[in-house]
Structure formats: C-alpha cells, structure tokens
PDB file as gemmi writes it, atoms N, CA and C in Angstrom:
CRYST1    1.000    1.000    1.000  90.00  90.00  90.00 P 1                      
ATOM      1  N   UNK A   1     124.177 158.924 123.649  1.00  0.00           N  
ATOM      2  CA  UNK A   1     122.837 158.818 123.120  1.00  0.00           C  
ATOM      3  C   UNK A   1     122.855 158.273 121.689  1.00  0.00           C  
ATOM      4  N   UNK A   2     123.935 158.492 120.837  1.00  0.00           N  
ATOM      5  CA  UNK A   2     123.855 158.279 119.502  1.00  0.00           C  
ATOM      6  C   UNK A   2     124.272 156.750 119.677  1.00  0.00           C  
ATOM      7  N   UNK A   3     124.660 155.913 120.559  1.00  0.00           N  
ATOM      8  CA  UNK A   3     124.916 154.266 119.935  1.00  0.00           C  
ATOM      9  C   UNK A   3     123.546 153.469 120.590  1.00  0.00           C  
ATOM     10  N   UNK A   4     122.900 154.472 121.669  1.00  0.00           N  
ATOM     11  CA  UNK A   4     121.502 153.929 121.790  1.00  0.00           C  
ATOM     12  C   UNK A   4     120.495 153.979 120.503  1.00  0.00           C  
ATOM     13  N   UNK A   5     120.809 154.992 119.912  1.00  0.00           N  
ATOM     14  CA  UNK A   5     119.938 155.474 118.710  1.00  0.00           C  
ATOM     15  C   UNK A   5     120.153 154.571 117.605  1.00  0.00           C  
ATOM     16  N   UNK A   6     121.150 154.186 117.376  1.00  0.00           N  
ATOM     17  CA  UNK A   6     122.122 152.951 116.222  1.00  0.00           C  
ATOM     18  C   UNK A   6     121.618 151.478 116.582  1.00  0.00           C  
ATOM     19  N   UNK A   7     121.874 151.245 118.100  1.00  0.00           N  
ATOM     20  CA  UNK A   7     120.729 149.944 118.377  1.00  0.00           C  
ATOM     21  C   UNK A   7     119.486 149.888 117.832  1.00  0.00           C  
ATOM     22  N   UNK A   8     118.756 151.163 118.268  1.00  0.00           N  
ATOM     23  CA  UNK A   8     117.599 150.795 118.578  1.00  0.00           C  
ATOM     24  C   UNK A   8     116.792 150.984 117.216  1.00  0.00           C  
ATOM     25  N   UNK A   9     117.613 151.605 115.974  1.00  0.00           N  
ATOM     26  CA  UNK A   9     117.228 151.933 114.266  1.00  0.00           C  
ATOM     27  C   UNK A   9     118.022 150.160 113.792  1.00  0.00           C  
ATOM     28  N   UNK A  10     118.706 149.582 114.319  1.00  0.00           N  
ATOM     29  CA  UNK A  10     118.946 148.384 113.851  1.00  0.00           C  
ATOM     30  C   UNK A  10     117.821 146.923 114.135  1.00  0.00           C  
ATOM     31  N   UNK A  11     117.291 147.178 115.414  1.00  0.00           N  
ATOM     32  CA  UNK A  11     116.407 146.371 116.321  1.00  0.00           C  
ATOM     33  C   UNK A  11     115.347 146.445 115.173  1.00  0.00           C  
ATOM     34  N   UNK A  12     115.095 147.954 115.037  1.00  0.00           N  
ATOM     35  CA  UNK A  12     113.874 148.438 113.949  1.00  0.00           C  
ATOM     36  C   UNK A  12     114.192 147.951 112.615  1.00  0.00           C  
ATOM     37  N   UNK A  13     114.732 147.932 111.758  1.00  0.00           N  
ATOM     38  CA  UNK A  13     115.020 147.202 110.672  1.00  0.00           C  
ATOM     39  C   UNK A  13     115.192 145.427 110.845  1.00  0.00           C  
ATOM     40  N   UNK A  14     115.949 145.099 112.343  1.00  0.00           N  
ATOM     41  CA  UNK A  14     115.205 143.599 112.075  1.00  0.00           C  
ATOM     42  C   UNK A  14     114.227 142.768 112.125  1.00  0.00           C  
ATOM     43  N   UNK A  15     113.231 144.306 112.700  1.00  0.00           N  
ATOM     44  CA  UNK A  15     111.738 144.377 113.470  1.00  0.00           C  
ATOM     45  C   UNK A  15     111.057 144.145 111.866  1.00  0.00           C  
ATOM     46  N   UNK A  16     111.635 144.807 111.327  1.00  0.00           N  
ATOM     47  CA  UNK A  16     110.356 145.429 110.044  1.00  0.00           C  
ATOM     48  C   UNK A  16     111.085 144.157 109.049  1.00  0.00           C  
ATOM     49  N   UNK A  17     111.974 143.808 108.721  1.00  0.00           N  
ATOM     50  CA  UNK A  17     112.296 143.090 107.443  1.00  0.00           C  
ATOM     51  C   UNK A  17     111.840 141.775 108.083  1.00  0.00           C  
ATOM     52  N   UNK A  18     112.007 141.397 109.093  1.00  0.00           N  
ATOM     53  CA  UNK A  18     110.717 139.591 109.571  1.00  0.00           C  
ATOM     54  C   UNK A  18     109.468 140.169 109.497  1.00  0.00           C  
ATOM     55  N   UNK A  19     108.819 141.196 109.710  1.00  0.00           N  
ATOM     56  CA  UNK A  19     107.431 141.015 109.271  1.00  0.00           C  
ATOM     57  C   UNK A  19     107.273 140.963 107.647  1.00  0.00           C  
ATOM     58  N   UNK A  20     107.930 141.909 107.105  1.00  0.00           N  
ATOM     59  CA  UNK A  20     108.075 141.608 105.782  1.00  0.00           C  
ATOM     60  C   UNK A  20     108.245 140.355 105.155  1.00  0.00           C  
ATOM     61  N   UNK A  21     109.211 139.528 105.638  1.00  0.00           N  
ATOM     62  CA  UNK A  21     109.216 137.557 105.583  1.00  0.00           C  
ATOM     63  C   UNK A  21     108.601 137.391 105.921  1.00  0.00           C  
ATOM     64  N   UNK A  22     107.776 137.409 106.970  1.00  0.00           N  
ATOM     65  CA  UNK A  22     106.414 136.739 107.534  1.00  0.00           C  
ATOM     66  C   UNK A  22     105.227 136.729 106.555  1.00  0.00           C  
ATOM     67  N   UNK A  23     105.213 138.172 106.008  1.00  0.00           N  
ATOM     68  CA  UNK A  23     103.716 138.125 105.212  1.00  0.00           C  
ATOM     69  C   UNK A  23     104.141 137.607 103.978  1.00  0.00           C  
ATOM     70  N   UNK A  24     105.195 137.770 103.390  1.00  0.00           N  
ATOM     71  CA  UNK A  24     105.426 136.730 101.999  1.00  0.00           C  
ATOM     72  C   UNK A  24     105.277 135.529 102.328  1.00  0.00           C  
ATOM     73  N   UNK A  25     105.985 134.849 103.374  1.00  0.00           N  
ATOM     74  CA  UNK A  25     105.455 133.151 103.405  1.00  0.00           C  
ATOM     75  C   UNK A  25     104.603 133.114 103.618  1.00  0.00           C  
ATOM     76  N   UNK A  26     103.363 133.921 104.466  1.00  0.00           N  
ATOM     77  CA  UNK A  26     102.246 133.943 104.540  1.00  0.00           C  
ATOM     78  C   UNK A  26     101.199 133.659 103.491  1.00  0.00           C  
ATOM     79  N   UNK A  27     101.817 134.656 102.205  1.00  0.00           N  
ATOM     80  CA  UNK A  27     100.900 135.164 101.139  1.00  0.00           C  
ATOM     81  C   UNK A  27     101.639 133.777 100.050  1.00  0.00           C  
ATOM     82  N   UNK A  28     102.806 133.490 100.420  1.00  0.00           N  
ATOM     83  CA  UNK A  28     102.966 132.333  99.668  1.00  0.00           C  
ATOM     84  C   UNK A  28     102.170 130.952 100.172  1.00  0.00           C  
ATOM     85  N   UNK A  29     102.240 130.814 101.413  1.00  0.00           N  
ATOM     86  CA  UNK A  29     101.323 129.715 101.523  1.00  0.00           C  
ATOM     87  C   UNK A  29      99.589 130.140 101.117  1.00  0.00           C  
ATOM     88  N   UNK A  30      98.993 130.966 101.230  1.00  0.00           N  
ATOM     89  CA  UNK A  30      97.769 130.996 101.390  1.00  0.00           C  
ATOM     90  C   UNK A  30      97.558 131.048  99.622  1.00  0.00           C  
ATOM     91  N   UNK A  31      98.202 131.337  98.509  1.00  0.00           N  
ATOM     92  CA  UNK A  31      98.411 131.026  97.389  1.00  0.00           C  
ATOM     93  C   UNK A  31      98.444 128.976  97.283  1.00  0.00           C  
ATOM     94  N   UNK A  32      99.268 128.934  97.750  1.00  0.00           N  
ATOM     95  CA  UNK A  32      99.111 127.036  97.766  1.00  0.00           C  
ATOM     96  C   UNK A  32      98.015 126.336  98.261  1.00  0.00           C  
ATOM     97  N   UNK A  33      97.578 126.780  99.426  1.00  0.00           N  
ATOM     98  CA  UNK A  33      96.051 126.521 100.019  1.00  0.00           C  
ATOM     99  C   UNK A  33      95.222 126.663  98.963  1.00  0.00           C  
ATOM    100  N   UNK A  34      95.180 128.103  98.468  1.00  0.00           N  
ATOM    101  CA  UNK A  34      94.360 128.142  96.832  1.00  0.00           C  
ATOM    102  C   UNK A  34      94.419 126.821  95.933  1.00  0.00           C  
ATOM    103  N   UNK A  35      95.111 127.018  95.914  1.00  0.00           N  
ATOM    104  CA  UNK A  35      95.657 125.690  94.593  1.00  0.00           C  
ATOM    105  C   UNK A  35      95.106 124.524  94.829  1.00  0.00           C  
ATOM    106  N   UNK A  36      95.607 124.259  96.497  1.00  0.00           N  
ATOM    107  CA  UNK A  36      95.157 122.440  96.725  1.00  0.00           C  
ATOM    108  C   UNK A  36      93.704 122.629  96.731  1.00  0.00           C  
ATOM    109  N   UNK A  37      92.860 123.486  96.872  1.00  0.00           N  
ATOM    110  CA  UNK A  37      91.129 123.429  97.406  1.00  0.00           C  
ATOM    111  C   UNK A  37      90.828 123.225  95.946  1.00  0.00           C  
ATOM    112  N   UNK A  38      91.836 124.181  94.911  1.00  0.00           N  
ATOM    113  CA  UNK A  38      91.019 124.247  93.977  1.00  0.00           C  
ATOM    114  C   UNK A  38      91.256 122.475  93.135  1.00  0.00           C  
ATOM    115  N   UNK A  39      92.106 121.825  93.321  1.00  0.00           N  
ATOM    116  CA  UNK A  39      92.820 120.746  93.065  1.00  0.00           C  
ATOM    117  C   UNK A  39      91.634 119.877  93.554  1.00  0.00           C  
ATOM    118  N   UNK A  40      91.502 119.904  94.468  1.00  0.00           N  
ATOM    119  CA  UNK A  40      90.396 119.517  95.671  1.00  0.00           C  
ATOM    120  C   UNK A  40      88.830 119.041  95.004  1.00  0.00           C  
ATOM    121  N   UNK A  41      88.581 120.704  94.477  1.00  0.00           N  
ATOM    122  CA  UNK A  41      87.467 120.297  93.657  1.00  0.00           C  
ATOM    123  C   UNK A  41      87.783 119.796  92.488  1.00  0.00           C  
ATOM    124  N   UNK A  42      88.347 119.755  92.105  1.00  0.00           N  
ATOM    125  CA  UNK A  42      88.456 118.995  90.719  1.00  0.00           C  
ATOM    126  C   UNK A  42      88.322 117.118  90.907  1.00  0.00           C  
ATOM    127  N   UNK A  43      89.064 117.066  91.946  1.00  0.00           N  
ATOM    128  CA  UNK A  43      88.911 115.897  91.804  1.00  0.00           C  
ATOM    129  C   UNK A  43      87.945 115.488  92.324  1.00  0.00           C  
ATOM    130  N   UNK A  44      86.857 116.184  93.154  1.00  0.00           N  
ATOM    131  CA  UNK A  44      85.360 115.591  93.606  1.00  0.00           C  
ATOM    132  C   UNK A  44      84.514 115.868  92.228  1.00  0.00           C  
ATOM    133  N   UNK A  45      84.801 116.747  91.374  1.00  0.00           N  
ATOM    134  CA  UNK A  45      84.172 116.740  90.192  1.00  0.00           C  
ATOM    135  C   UNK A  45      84.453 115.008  89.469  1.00  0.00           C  
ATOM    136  N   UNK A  46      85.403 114.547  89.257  1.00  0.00           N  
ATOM    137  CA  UNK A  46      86.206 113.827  88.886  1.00  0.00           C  
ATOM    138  C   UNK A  46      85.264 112.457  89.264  1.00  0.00           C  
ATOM    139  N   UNK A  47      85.611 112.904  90.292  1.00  0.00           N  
ATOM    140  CA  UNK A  47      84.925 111.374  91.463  1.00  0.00           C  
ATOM    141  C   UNK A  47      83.248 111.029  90.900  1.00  0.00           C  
ATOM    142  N   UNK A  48      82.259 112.508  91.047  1.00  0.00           N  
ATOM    143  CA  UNK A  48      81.099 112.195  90.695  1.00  0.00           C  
ATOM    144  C   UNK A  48      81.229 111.807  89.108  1.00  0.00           C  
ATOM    145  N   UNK A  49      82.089 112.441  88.239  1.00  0.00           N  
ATOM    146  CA  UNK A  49      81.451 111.738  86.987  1.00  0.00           C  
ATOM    147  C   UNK A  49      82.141 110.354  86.469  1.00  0.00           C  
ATOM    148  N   UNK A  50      83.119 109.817  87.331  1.00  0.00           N  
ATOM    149  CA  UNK A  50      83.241 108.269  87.176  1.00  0.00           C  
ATOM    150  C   UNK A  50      82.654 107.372  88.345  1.00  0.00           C  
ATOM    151  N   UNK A  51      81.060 107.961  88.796  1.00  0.00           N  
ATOM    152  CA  UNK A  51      80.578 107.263  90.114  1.00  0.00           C  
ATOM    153  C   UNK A  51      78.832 107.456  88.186  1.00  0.00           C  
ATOM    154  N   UNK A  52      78.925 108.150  88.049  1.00  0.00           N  
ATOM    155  CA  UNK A  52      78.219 108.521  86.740  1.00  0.00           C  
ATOM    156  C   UNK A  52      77.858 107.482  86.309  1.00  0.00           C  
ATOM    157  N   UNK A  53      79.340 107.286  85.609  1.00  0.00           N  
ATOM    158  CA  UNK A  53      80.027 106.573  84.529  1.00  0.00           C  
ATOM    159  C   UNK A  53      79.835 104.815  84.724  1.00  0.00           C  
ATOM    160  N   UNK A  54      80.366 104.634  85.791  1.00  0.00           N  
ATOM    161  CA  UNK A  54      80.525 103.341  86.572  1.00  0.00           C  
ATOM    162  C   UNK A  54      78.737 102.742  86.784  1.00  0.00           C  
ATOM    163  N   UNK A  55      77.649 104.195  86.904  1.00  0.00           N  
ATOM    164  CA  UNK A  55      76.427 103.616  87.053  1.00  0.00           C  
ATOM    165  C   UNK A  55      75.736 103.155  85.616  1.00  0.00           C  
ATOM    166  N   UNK A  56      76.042 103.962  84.786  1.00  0.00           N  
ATOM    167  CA  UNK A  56      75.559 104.122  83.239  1.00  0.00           C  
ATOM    168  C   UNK A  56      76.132 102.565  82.789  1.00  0.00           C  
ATOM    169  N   UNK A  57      77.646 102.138  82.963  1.00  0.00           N  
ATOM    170  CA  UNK A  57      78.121 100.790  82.493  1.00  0.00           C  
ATOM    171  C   UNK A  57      77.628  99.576  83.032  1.00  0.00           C  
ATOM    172  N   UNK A  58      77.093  99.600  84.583  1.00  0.00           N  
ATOM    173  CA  UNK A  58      76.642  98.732  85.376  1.00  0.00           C  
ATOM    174  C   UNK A  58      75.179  98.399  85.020  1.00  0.00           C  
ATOM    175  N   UNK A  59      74.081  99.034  84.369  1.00  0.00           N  
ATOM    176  CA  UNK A  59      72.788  98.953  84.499  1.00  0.00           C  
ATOM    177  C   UNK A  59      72.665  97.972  83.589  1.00  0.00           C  
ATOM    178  N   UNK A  60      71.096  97.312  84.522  1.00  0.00           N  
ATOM    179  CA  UNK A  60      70.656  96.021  83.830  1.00  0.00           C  
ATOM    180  C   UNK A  60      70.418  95.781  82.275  1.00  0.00           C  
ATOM    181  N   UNK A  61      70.098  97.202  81.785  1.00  0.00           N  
ATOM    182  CA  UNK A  61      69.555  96.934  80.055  1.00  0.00           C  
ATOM    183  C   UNK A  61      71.083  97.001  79.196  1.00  0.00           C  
ATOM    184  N   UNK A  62      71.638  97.943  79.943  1.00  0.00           N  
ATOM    185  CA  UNK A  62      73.048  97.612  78.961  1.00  0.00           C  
ATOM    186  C   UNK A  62      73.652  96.172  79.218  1.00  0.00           C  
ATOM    187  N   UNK A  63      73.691  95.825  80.015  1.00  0.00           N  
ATOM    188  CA  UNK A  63      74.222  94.515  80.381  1.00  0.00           C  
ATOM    189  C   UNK A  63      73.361  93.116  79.641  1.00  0.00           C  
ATOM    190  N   UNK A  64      72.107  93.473  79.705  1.00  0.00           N  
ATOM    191  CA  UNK A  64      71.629  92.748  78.820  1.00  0.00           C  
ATOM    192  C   UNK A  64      71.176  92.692  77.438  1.00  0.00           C  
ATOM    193  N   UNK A  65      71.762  93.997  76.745  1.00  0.00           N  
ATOM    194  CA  UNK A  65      72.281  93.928  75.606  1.00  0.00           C  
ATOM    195  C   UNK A  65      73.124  93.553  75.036  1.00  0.00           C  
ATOM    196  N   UNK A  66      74.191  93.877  75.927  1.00  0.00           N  
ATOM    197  CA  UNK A  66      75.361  93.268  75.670  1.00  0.00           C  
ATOM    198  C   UNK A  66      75.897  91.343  75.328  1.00  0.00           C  
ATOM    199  N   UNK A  67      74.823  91.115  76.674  1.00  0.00           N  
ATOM    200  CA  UNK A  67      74.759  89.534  76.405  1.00  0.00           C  
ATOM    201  C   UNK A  67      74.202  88.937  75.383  1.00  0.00           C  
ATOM    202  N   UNK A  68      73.111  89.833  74.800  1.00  0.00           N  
ATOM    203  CA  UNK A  68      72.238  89.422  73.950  1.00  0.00           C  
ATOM    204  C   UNK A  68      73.037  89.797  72.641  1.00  0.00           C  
ATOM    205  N   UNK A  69      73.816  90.747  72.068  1.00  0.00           N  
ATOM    206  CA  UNK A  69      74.695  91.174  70.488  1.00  0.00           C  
ATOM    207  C   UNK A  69      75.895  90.503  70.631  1.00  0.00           C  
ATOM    208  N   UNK A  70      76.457  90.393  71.945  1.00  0.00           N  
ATOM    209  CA  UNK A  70      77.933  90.216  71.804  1.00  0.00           C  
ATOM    210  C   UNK A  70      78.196  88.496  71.755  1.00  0.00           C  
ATOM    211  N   UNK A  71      77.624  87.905  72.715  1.00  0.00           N  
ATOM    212  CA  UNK A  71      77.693  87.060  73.240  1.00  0.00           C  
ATOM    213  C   UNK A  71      76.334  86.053  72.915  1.00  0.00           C  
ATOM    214  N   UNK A  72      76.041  86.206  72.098  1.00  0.00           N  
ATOM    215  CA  UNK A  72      74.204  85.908  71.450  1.00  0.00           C  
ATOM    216  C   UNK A  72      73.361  85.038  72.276  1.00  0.00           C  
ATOM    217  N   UNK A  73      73.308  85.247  73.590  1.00  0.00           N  
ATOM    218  CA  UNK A  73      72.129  84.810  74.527  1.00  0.00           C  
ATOM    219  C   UNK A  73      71.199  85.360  74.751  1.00  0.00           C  
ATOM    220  N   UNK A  74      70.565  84.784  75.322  1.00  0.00           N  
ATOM    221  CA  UNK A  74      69.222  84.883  75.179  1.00  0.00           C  
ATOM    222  C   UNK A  74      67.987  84.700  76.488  1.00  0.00           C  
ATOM    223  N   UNK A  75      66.968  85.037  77.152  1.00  0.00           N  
ATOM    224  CA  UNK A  75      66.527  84.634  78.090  1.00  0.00           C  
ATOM    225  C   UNK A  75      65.692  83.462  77.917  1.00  0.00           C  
ATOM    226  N   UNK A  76      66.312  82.441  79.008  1.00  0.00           N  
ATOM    227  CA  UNK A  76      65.396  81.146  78.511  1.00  0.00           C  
ATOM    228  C   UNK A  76      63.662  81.068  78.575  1.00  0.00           C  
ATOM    229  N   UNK A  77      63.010  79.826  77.939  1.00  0.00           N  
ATOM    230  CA  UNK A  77      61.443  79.689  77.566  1.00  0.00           C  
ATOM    231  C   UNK A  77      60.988  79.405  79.414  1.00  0.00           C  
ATOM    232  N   UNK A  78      60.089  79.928  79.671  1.00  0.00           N  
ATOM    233  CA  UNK A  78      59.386  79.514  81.147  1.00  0.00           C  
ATOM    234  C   UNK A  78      59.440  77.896  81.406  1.00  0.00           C  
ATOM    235  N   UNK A  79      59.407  77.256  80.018  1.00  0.00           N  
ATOM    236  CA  UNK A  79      59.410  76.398  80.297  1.00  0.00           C  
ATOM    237  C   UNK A  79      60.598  75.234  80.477  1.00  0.00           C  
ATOM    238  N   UNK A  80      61.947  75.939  80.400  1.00  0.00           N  
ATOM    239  CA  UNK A  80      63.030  75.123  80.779  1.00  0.00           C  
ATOM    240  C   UNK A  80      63.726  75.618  81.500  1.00  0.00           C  
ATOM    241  N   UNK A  81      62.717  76.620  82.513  1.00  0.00           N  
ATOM    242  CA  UNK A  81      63.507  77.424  83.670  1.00  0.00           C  
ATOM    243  C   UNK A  81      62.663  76.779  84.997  1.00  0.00           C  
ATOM    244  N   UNK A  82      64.051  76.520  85.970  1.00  0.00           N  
ATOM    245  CA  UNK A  82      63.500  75.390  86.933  1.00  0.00           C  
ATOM    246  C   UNK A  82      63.740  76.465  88.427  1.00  0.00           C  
ATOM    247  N   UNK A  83      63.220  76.226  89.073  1.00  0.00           N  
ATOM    248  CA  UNK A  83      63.467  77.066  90.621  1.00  0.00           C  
ATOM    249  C   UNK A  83      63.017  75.954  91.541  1.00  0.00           C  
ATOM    250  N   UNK A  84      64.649  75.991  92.731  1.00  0.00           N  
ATOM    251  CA  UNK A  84      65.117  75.304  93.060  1.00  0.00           C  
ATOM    252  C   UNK A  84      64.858  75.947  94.524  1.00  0.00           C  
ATOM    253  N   UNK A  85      64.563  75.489  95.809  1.00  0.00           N  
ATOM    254  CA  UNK A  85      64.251  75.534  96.925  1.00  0.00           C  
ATOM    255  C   UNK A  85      65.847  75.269  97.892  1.00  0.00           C  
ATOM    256  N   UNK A  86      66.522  75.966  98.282  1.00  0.00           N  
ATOM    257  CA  UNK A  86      67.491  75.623  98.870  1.00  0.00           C  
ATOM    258  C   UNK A  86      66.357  74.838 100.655  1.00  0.00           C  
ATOM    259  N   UNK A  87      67.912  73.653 101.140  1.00  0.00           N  
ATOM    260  CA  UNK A  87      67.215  72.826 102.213  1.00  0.00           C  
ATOM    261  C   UNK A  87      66.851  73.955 103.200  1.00  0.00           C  
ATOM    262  N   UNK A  88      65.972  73.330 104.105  1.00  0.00           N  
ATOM    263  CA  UNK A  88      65.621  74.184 105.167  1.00  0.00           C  
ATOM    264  C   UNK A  88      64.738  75.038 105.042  1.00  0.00           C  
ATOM    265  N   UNK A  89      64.601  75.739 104.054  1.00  0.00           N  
ATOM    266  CA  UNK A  89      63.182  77.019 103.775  1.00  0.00           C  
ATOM    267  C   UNK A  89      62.193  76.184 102.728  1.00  0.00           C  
ATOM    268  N   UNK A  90      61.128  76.904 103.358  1.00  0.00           N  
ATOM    269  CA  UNK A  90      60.123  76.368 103.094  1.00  0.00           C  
ATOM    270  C   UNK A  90      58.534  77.288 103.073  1.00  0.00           C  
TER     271      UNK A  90                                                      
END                                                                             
C-alpha cells in the first residue's frame, strides 16, 4: 500500500506544480494583452491627432496665405481670368 501511496503523492505534486505553470503563463500573458490594448490605444489616439493635424495644414485659408506671404501671389483681376470649355461639353 505504501508505494501506491508514493505514486499517487508524486502524480499529485506533478498535478499541482503544472497548474501552478499554467496560471503564471496565464497571468503572464494576460499582463501582455494589457500592454498591447493599451499600446493599441495610444496609437489610435496618435492616428486621430495627425488625421487633426494633416486637416488644419491642408485647409484652403492656410494655403492661401501661405501663397499670398511666402510666395507673394496673388488672386488674379476678373478681368485676365479666362474659362476655357474643354471639347465636347457644352
């Protein structure tokens, strides 16, 4: 009876120390999952304020300020602005 008893307290200790590994890699991955979501949002934060950024640099009045201080143009007189009919429409 006693080398059944020695099995079956050994079976039990290799029973209990893999669940014990199990829930640490467990609790270690679900720690990394943390991380990447939170990683995750950051970079959708990220995303909206250079989608922001990209709209604020693109708009028509900055752009035509820019042409107008940097580059010193100007919008032409009505009267040396010509509009041109491509063929076919009409």
């Amino acid at each position: 009876m006693t080398k059944l008893n020695l099995i079956l307290f050994a079976v039990l200790l290799v029973c209990a120390l893999s669940v014990v590994t199990s829930q640490h890699k467990a609790r270690k991955l679900y720690i990394e999952l943390q991380a990447q979501q939170n990683q995750a949002k950051q970079y959708e934060i990220e995303w909206g304020q250079l989608q922001l950024e990209q709209s604020t640099w693109a708009t028509h009045a900055r752009i035509e300020q820019i042409a107008a201080t940097h580059l010193q143009m100007k919008v032409p007189e009505t009267g040396r602005t010509q509009v041109i009919q491509p063929e076919g429409v009409r």
